[in-house]
C-alpha positions in Angstrom: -19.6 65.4 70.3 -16.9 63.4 69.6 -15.8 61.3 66.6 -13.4 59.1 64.9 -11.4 58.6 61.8 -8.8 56.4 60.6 -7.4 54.5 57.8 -10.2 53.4 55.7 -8.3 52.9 52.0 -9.0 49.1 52.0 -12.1 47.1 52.5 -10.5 45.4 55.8 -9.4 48.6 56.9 -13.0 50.5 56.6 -14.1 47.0 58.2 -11.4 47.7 61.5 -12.4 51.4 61.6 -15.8 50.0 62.0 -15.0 47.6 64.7 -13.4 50.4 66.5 -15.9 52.5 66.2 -18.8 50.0 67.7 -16.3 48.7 70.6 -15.6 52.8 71.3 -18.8 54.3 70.6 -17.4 56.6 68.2 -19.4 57.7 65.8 -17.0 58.1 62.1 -16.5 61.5 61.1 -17.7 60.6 57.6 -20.6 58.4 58.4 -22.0 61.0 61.2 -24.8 63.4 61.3 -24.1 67.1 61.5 -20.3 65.7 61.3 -17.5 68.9 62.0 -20.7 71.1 63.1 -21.3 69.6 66.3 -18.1 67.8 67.0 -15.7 68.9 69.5 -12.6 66.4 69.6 -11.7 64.3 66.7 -10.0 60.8 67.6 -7.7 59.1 65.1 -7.0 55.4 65.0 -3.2 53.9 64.4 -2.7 54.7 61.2 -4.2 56.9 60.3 -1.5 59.1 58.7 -0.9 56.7 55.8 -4.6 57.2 54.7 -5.2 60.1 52.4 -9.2 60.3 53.6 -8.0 60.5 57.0 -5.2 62.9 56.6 -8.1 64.8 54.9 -10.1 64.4 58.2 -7.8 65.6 60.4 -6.8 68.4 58.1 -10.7 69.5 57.4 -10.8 69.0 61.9 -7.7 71.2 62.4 -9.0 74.2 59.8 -12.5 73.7 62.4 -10.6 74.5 65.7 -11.7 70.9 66.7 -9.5 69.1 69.6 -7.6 66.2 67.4 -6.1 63.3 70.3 -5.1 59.5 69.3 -6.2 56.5 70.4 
């Protein structure tokens, strides 16, 4: 399974990260059932390295051996 995170600090980020996330077909990270368990690549949005949540994501993903690519 794959899934997405991203900067999500604001309410118009979350809202993008959203956006993204219908027009992908990502399901988020934080929003998904069985999250880290049966995911298998982890996709970040741009900027997602000035969001502490999503730095946590990708951290949390790394520490779970999960593939981690951009968008």
């Amino acid at each position: 399974m794959y899934v997405l995170t991203g900067p999500r600090s604001t309410t118009e980020q979350t809202g993008s990260l959203m956006e993204l996330a219908g027009l992908t077909g990502l399901p988020l990270l934080h929003h998904s059932e069985g999250g880290l368990i049966d995911a298998t690549t982890l996709y970040r949005a741009p900027g997602w390295d000035s969001c502490p949540l999503a730095l946590a994501d990708v951290a949390i993903a790394d520490a779970y051996g999960l593939l981690i690519k951009d968008l």
